[in-house]
N, C-alpha and C positions, 0 to 999 in steps of 0.2 A: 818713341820715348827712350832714353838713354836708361841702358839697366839699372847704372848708379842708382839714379832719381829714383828707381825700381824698388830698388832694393833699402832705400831710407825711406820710403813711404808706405810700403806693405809687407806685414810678415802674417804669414807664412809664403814664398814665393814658389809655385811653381811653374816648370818650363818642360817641354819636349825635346830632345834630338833627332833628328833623323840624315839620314844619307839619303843623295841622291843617287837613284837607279838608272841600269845602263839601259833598260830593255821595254818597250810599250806598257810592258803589262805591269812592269814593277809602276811607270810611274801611274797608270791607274790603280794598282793598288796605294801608293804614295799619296795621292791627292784622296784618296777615301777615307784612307786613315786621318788626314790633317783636317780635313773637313768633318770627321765625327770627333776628333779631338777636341776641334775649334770651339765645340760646344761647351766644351769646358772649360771655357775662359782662361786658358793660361796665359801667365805672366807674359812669357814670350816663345819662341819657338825657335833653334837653331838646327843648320843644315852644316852637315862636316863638307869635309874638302877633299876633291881626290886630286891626289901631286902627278906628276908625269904624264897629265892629261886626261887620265881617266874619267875624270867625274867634274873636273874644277869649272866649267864655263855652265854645266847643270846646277853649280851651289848657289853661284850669281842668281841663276835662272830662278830656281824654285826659291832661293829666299827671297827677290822679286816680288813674286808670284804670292809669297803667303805675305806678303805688308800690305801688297796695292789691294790683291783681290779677295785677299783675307780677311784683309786689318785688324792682323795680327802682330803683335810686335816681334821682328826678327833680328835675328845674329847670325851671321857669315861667320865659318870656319874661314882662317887662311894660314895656311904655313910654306915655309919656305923652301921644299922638298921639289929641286927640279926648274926653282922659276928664278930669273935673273932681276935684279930690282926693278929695272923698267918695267917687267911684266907686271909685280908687282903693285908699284903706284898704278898701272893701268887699270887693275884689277879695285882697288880701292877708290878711285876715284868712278867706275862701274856702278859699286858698291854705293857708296856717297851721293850721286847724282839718279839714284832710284829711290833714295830719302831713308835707305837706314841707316839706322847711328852706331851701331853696335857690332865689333866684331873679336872674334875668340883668337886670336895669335896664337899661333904653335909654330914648334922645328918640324914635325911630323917626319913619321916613319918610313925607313927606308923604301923605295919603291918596291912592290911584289917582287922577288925571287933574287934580291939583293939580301946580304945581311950585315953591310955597313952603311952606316949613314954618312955621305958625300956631300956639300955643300956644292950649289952653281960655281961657276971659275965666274960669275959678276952676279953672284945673288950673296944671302947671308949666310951665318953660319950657326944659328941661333934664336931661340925663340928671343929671347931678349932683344936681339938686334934687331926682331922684326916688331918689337912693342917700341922700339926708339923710333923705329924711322914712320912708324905711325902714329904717336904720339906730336911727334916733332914738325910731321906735314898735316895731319888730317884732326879733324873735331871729331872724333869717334868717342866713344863709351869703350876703352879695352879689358878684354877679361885673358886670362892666364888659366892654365893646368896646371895641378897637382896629384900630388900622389901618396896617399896614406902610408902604401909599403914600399914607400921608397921608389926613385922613377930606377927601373930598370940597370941606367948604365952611373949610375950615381954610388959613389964607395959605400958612402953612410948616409943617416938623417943628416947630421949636419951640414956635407956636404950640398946634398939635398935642399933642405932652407935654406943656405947660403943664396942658391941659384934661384929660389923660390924669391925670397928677397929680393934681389936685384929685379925680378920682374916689376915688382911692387914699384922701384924708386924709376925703372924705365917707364913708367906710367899707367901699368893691370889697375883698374880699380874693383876688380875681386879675381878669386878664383873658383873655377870646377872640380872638383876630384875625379879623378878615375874611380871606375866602380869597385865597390867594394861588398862583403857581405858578412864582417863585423862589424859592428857598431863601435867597440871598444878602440878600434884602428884609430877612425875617426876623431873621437874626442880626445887620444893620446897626440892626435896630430896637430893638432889647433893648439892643445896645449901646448905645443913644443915652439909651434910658430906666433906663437902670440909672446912667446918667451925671446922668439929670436926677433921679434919687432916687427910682426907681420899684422897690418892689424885691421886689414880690408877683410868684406864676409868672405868666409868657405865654403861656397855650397858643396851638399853633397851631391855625388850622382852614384844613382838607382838602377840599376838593371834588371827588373823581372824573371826570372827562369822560363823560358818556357819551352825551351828545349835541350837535352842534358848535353848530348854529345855539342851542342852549338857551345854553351857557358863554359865546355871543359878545355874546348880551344878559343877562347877567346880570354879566360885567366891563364893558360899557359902562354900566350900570346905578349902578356903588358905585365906577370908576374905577380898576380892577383891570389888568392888563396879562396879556397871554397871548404868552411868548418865542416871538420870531418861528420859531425851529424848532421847537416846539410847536406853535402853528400852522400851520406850512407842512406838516409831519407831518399832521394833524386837517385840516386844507381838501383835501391829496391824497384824504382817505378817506370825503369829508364823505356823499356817496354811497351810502356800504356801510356802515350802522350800528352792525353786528359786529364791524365795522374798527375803528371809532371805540372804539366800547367798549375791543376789545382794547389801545388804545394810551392809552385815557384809565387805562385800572387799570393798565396798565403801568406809567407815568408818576409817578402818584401812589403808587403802592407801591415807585419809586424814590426818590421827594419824601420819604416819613415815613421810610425808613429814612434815610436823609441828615439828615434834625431827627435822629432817635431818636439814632442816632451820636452825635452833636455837642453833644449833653446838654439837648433838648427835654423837657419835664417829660409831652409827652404828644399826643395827637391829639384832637381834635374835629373829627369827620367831619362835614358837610352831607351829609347823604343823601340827599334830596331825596323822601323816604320808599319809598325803595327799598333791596333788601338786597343783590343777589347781588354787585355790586360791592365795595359795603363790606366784606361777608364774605370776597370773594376778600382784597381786600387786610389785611386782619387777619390773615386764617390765616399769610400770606406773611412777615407782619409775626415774629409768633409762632414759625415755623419757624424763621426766620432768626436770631430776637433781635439786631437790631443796640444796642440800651442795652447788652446787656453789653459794648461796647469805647465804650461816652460818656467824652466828656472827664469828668476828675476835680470839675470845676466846672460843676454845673448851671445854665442859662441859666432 
């Protein structure tokens, strides 16, 4: 099922991310985590993409893997970092001819121990260019990235939704956020893009804490911010991992009920392809139901 359809037919939505692993053991830990996930009925389930051959023939693989033998509904990362167009269509029509409909467009980041982004001398040069040329050949469901505090190499917000926009008109029929760990970002954001004529949902994405030194390079990483008493909470405990954990799922199951309220169309968890966290905060989710008091106007 196409996310769209997804996403005009149920709210609150949630969904999983994970990466595919290089190594035996990740990917039995990988399919454990998806199969205790699985029990929790999420909406759908995406697999990122590694560029320059790391990972990208595994993304095929295990998003494969979790529609047929799952049947779970899935999204393909793909971005254009490394692969020439023909690779490309090869790769989408993979995708397409194993029956899912849905995939997450990106430029994605420079390969590991590069720190400019190059385009193929016959690939694209842009996430946008890779929502046209799939929009244009393929029956997909496209989703796009964004970014609360601004994507990294972007002067300003404007700039920013400018770029954001054109995803929109090359054919994203929503977007993702990068993680965040204000709420306030968030709703500042949507205002802005709703302003500039963006008017497809934004989901948010959620990343769990559960390990302090992992979160502090992965916001220095994509330019993310971690509120100083959030942090100062998380460096008290940095020590005791159990700690950490407790106050990372704490945190973030205060976070989604806060979107959910305030009329978030839904969660996209980073999992980091692990479950017990996500699951704690799901259930908590679920108990609670905070959408049933969302504002009357969904964001």
């Amino acid at each position: 099922m196409r996310i769209d359809e997804i996403l005009d037919e149920r709210r609150p939505v949630f969904s999983f991310e994970f990466f595919p692993p290089k190594t035996k053991q990740g990917i039995a830990l990988l399919k454990g985590a998806l199969e205790e996930l699985g029990q929790d009925e999420p909406a759908y389930v995406s697999v990122t993409y590694g560029a320059g051959g790391s990972t990208r023939d595994r993304t095929v693989e295990v998003t494969k893997w979790i529609k047929q033998e799952l049947r779970i509904e899935a999204m393909a990362h793909l971005s254009c970092v490394g692969e020439p167009v023909d690779r490309l269509r090869e790769i989408l029509e993979e995708i397409r001819d194993a029956g899912i409909e849905n995939v997450l467009a990106l430029r994605g980041d420079p390969p590991r121990g590069e720190t400019e982004w190059r385009p193929h001398p016959d690939g694209l040069g842009s996430s946008v260019e890779l929502i046209e040329l799939i929009s244009e050949g393929y029956d997909f469901c496209v989703g796009g990235a964004c970014f609360p505090e601004v994507h990294p190499e972007a002067p300003d917000l404007d700039h920013d939704l400018h770029f954001a926009k054109k995803k929109i008109e090359a054919g994203a029929r929503f977007l993702i956020t990068q993680l965040f760990f204000d709420n306030q970002l968030y709703f500042d954001f949507v205002r802005e893009a709703r302003a500039a004529g963006i008017d497809v949902p934004i989901i948010p994405g959620i990343i769990p804490v559960t390990n302090f030194a992992q979160i502090k390079r992965f916001t220095e990483m994509c330019d993310a911010s971690i509120p100083d008493d959030l942090e100062r909470e998380l460096a008290a405990r940095s020590d005791y991992p159990e700690a950490v954990k407790d106050v990372g799922v704490a945190y973030a199951t205060m976070q989604c009920a806060d979107l959910l309220a305030r009329g978030a169309p839904g969660i996209h968890f980073y999992t980091l392809n692990r479950s017990p966290a996500t699951r704690a905060i799901l259930a908590a989710l679920r108990a609670a139901r905070p959408w049933d008091r969302a504002e009357a106007v969904p964001v």
